[in-house]
N, C-alpha and C positions, 0 to 999 in steps of 0.2 A: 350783392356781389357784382362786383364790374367783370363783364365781358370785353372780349376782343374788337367785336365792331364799334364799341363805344369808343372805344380808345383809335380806331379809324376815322372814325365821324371827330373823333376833338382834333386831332392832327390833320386831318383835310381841310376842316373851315378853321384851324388855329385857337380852337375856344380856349387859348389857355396865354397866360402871363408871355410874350411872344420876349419881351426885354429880359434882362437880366440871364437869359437861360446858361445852363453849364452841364458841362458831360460832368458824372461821379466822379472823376479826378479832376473837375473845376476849371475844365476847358471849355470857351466862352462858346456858345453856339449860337451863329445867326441866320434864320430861314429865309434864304434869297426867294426857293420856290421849293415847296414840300413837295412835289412829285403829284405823276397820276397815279391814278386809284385804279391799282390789278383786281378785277376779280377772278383770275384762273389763277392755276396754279403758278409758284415763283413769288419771288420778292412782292410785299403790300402793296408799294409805292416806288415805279418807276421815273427814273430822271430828275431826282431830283437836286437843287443845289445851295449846298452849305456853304457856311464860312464857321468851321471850327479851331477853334487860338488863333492863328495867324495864316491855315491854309485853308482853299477854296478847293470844295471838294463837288466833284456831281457825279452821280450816279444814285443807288439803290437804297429802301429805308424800312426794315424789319422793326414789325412791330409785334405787340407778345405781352400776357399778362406778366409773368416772371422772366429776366432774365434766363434761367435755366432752363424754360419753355424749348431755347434755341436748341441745346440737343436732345431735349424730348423728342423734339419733331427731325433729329436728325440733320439740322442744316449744318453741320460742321463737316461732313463727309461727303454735302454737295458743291460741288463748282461753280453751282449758278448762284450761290451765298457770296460770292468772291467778290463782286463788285457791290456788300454792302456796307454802306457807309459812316450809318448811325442806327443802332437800336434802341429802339423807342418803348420801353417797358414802364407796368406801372410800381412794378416793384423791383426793387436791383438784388438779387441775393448770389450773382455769382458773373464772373466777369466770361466774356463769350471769345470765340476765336474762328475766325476761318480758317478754309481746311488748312492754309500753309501758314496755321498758330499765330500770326499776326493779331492781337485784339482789336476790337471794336468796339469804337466809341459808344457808349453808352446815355441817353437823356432819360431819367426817372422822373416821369409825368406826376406822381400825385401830389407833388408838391408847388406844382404851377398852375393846376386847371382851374378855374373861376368857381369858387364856392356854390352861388348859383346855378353855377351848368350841373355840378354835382349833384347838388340837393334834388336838381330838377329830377336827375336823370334817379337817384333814386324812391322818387316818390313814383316816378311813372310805373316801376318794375317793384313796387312794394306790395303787391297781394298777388295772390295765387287765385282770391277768388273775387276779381274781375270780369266780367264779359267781357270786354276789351277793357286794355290799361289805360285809356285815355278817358273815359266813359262819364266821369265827374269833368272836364275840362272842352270835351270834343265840341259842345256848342258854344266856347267862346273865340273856335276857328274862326279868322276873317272869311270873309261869305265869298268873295272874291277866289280868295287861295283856294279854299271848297274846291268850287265849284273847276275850276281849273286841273284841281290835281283830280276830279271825281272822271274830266276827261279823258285824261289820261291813263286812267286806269280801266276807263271804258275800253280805250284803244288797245292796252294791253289786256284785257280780257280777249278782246279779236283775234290779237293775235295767239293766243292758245286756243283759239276754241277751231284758228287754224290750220292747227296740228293733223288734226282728225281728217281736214278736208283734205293735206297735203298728202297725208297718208292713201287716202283715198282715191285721189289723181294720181300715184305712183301706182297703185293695184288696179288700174284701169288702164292706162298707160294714155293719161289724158281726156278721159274722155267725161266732161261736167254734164253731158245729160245723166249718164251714171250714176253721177253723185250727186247730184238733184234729187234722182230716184232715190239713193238710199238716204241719204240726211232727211229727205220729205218723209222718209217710212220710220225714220228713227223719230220723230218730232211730233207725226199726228199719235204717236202711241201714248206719247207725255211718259212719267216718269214711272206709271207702273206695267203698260205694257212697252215701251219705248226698245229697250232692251229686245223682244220679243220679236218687234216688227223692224228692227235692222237685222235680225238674224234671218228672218225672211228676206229681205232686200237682198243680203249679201248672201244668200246661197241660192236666190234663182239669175242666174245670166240676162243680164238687162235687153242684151238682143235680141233675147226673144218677146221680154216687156213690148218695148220697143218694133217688133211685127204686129201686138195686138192692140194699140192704141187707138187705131179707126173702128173697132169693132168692141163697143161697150161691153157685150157680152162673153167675147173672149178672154177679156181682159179682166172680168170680174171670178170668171171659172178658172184663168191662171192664178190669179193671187189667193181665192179659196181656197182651189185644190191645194197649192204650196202650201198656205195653212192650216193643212188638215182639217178643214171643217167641211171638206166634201165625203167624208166617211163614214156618216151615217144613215139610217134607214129613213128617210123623212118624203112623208107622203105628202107632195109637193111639185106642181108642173116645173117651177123654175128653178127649184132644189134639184128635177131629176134635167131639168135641161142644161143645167152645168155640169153635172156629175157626166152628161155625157161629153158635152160639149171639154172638159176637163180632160177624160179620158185618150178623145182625141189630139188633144194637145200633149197628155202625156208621153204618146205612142211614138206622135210626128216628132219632138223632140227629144225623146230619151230623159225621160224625166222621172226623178223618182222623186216623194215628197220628203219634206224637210225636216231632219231631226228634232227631236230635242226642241222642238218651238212650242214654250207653254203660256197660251194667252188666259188672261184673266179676265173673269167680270166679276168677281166678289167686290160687293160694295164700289162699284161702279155707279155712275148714273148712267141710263139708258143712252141716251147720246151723245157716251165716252165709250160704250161696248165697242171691243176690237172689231164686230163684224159691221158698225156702222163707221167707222174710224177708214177699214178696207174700203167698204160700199164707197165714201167720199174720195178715198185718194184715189179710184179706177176712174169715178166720175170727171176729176180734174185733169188726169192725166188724158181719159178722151175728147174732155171738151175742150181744154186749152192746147192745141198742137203747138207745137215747139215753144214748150212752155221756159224752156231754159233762157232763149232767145228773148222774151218777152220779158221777164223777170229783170234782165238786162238792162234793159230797156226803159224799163220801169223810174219814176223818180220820185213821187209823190205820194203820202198815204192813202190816198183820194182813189189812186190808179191800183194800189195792191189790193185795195177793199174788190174793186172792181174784177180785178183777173183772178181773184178767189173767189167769186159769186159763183157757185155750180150745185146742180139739184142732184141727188141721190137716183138712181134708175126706178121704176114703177114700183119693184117689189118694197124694197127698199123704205118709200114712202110712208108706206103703212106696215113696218114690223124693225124692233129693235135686232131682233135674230131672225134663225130658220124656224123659229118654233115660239113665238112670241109677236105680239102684235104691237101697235102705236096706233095711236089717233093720226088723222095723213098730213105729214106736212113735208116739205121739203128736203128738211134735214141739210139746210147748207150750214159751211162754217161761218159761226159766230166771230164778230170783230174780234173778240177778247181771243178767242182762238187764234184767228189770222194775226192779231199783234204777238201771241208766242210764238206763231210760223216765223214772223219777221224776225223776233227777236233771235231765235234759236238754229236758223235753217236761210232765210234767204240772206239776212243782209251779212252776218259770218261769210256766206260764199260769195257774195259779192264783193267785200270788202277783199278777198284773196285772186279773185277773176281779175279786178281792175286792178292791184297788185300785181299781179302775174302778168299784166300788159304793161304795167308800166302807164297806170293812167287814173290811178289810184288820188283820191279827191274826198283826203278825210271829212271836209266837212259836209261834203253829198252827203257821208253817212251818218255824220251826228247830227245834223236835219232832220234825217228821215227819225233816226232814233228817240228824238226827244220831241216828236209829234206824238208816240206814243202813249198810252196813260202807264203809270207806274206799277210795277207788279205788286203782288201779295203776297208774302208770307213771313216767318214768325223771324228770321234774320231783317227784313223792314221794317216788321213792327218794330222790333226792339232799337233801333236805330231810331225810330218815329218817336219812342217814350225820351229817347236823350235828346231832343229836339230837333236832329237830323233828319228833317219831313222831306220825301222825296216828291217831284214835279212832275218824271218822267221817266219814261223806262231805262234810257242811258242812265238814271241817278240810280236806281233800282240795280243796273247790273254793275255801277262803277261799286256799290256798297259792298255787293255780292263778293267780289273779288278784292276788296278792302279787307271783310271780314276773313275771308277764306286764306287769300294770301298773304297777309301781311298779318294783321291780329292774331290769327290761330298762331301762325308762326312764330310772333314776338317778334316781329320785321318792323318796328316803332322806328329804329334811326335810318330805315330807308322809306320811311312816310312820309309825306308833307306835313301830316298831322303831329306825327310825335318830334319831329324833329322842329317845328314850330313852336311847339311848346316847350321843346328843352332849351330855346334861348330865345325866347319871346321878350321884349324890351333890353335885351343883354346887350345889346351893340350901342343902343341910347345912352349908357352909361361907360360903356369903356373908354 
């Protein structure tokens, strides 16, 4: 079944017989310049300029699977239909008018479009049961175009995942250690407590984070107490020296603890439990003072390894919980870690910081991005089985939102890929 955006994508790049054309009453039509490409609401294709019979016409150009589509959607009762100039359907079953009855010229597409572009475009949209619709063809992508458009999609991943940050600097009214603090608390939780530990971030007042940062121990009784895990009976020096040490924090700042925050450890591994996940993020936020600043600052993978080097506090050391032990080790974050801190949490805010300054140096960030090793999971593999082995974390997340965006959606003629493939050698021969 041909859709609407197909029939946009063939009239934008012209994939069709451009000579000979004729409106349904056999009036000659010739594309000086088809217009740009609207995607808000209003006319498809602004400015554009004809020569149909013997007048040269410029202005607007509706496009529409049937003729009749035009008062489906009502355009005869709107004004802003008034300056269009040619409708562009794939099928003619009824002749159109603006609002002051005037008709409009009409071009019926399927009798001009290049066989090949057809066939293409329907084999790409011929099964329902596809992982993606390209999935037999995607590795005979030029490697070149790949990787280019895998850029780009990296960069718009950025840009959504800068939404969250923007949102976050309007609820703060500016202020990026803030949101350092909460993206850092949504990101060391990863995807099963994540959720959990931004709900804690964003219901305790970072000012007051921010007075306990010199003092490891305060700082580790603020974030327990908020987490509720200072409320139980645990016969314990440093379990009851927070609990008081908490208390008083609670008192001095009017604090009550945090609803509804329910962290998990089922089927966890010990050194993802939320209370050594906590134990790390007080550690860094003590040991790195103005870590926002630094992060900044930052340029090389070499330096981020370095400013996330930090040990756990004594207890810490030797216990996954309050009531659980570990062999002693340090418990600092692992690289693999720190590359999903990057991926997920600093270079997102960075890319928005130096954005928001006006000083924004995409390729600072796809450097840093594609020093990283490539993520894991089963949207990679399956991309890995059709040959599309990725290098780098950038390829990793260009896929991610390949798949998410564009594939889930059936967004094939706004892909590099699919749109590759529906006229791949076609120009060679016209």
């Amino acid at each position: 079944m041909i859709k609407e955006d197909f029939l946009h994508y063939i009239w934008k790049f012209k994939l069709f017989s451009v000579s000979n054309l004729q409106t349904v009453t056999k009036e000659s039509v010739i594309i000086k310049n088809s217009g740009e490409h609207n995607f808000n609401s209003g006319s498809d294709f602004f400015n554009a300029q004809l020569k149909i019979g013997n007048q040269l016409w410029a202005g607007n150009v509706e496009i529409h699977i049937k003729s009749s589509d035009w008062f489906v959607h009502g355009h005869e009762k709107d004004s802003n239909y008034d300056n269009t100039i040619l409708h562009v359907v794939w099928q003619h079953d009824m002749d159109v008018h603006r609002k002051n009855n005037s008709i409009i010229p009409t071009l019926e597409l399927k009798n001009y479009i290049e066989p090949k572009v057809l066939y293409r475009y329907q084999q790409l949209f011929s099964s329902q049961n596809k992982w993606i619709n390209c999935e037999k063809h995607i590795r005979d992508i030029d490697k070149f175009q790949l990787s280019s458009w895998l850029e780009r999609l990296y960069i718009e991943r950025l840009e959504e995942k800068s939404k969250l940050i923007e949102q976050l600097l309007f609820n703060s009214k500016n202020d990026w250690e803030t949101v350092l603090f909460k993206m850092l608390a949504k990101n060391v939780g990863l995807k099963v407590n994540g959720e959990a530990f931004f709900n804690l971030a964003n219901y305790l007042d970072y000012s007051i984070v921010r007075k306990q940062l010199h003092n490891l121990k305060s700082l580790e009784a603020l974030l327990f107490g908020q987490a509720n895990f200072l409320n139980e009976d645990v016969q314990d020096y440093y379990y009851s020296t927070l609990q008081n040490e908490y208390e008083f924090l609670k008192s001095k700042y009017a604090l009550s603890n945090s609803p509804s925050i329910n962290f998990q450890f089922f089927r966890l591994r010990p050194n993802n439990f939320p209370t050594i996940r906590i134990a790390q993020l007080a550690a860094l936020l003590n040991q790195k003072q103005n870590l926002f600043s630094k992060i900044m600052a930052v340029t090389s993978v070499k330096e981020y390894y370095e400013l996330f080097d930090i040990s756990v506090s004594e207890f810490w050391k030797t216990n996954y919980s309050f009531t659980s032990k570990s062999k002693k080790s340090n418990k600092k974050f692992s690289k693999p870690f720190i590359d999903l801190l990057l991926v997920n949490t600093i270079i997102p805010l960075k890319f928005m910081y130096f954005k928001s300054i006006d000083k924004l140096n995409e390729n600072n960030i796809i450097n840093v991005i594609n020093q990283l090793k490539p993520e894991k999971n089963s949207i990679i593999d399956k991309f890995t089985e059709l040959e599309v082995v990725s290098t780098s974390a950038l390829e990793t997340q260009a896929l991610l939102q390949l798949k998410n965006n564009y594939c889930n959606k059936q967004k094939c003629l706004k892909c590099v890929i699919g749109t590759n493939l529906l006229v791949k050698n076609l120009h060679k021969k016209r």
